[in-house]
C-alpha positions as CSV (number, residue, x, y, z in Angstrom):
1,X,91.6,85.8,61.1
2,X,95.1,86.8,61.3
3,X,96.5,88.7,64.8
4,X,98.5,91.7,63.3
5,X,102.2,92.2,64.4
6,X,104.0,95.1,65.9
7,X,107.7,93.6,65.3
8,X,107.4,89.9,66.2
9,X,104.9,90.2,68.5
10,X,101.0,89.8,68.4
11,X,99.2,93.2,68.8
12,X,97.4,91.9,71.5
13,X,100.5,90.2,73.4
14,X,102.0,93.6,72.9
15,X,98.9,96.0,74.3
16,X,98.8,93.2,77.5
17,X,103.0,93.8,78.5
18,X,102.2,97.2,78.2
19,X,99.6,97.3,80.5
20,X,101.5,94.3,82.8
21,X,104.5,96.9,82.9
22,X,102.3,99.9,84.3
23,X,100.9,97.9,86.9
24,X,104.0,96.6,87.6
25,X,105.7,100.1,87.6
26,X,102.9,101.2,90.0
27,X,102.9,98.9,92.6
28,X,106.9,99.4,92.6
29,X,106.1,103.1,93.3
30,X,103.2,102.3,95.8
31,X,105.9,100.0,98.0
32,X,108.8,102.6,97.7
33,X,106.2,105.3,98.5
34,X,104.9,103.1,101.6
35,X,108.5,102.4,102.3
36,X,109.3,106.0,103.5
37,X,106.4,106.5,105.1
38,X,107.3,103.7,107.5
39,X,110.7,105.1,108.2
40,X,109.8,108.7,108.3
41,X,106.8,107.8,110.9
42,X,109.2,106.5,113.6
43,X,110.3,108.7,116.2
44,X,113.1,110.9,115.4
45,X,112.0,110.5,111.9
46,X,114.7,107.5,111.0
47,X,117.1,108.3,108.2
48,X,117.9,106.7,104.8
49,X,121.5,105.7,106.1
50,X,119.7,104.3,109.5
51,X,117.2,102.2,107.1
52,X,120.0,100.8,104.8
53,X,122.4,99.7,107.6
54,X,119.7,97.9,109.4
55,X,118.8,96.2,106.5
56,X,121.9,95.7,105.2
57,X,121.3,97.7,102.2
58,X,123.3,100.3,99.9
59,X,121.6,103.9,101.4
60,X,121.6,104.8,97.4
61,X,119.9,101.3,96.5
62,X,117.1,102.3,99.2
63,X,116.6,105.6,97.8
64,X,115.8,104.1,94.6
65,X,113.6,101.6,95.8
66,X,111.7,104.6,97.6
67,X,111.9,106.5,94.4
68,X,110.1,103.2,92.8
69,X,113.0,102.9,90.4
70,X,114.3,99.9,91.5
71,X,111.9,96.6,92.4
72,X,113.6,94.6,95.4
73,X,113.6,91.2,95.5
74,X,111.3,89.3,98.3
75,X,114.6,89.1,100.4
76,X,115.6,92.8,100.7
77,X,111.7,93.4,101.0
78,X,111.9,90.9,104.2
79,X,115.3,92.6,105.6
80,X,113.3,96.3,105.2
81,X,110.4,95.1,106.7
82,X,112.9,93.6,109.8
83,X,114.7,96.6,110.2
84,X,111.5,98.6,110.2
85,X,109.7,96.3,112.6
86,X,106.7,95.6,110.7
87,X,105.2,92.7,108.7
88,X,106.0,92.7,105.5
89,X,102.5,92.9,104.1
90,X,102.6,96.3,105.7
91,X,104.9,97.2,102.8
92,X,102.3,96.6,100.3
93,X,99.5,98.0,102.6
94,X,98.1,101.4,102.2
95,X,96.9,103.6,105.2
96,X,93.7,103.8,103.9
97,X,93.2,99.7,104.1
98,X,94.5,100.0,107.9
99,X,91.2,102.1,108.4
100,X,89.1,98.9,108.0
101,X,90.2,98.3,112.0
102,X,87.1,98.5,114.0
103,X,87.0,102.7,115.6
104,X,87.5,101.1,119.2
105,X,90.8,99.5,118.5
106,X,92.0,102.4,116.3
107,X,93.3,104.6,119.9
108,X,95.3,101.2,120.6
109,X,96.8,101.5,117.2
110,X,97.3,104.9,117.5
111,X,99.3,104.7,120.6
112,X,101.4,102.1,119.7
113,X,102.2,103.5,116.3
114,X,102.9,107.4,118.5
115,X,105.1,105.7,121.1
116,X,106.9,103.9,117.7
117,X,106.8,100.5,119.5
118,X,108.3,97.4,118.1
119,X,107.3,93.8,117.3
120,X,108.9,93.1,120.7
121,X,107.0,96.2,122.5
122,X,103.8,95.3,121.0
123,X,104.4,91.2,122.1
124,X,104.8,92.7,125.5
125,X,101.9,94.7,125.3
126,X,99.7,91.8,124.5
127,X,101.1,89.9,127.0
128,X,100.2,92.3,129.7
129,X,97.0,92.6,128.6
130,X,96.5,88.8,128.6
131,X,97.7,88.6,132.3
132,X,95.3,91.4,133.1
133,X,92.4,90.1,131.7
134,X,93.4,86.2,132.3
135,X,90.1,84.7,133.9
């Protein structure tokens, strides 16, 4: 049986880009949208311009990328990430897939993420409590 055409293309290659694009269009969105929320949850609320020069991007290139109009490459995505001081999973992790942590660690969480502590602050922290708790 023959595979109708729209243009050149198969009906059904054309129906699967479709969908490929939405999904890709969404997940752009979802990591702009989770993008701002990192920077707007640190203290003092950073700024686009504060974002952009730590990562060494254009301010207007970041608002578009938190707009979901523009998807970054893996490198700007890494130099975010840095200049946030998060993992860079945490770009494509929603707050609702944090709440898996067990309810005793969430306070820990909590504090760290109220007291906007770094990478280095949290390496510290962990330290501290290894020394304390050494046997």
């Amino acid at each position: 049986m023959a595979v109708p055409l729209v243009g050149n293309f198969p009906l059904q290659r054309t129906g699967r880009r479709a969908s490929e694009r939405v999904i890709h269009s969404t997940v752009v969105r979802e990591v702009g949208r989770r993008i701002r929320q990192l920077r707007m949850s640190r203290s003092g609320r950073m700024t686009q311009e504060d974002l952009s020069e730590r990562a060494r991007i254009s301010v207007s290139f970041l608002s578009m990328i938190e707009r979901g109009e523009r998807s970054p490459h893996l490198e700007t995505l890494a130099a975010i990430a840095e200049a946030l001081e998060v993992r860079m999973a945490d770009l494509f992790l929603d707050e609702r897939e944090s709440a898996n942590v067990e309810p005793m660690y969430r306070p820990l969480i909590d504090a760290c993420r109220k007291h906007n502590l770094g990478k280095r602050d949290v390496d510290r922290l962990v330290s501290v409590v290894r020394t304390m708790f050494a046997a």
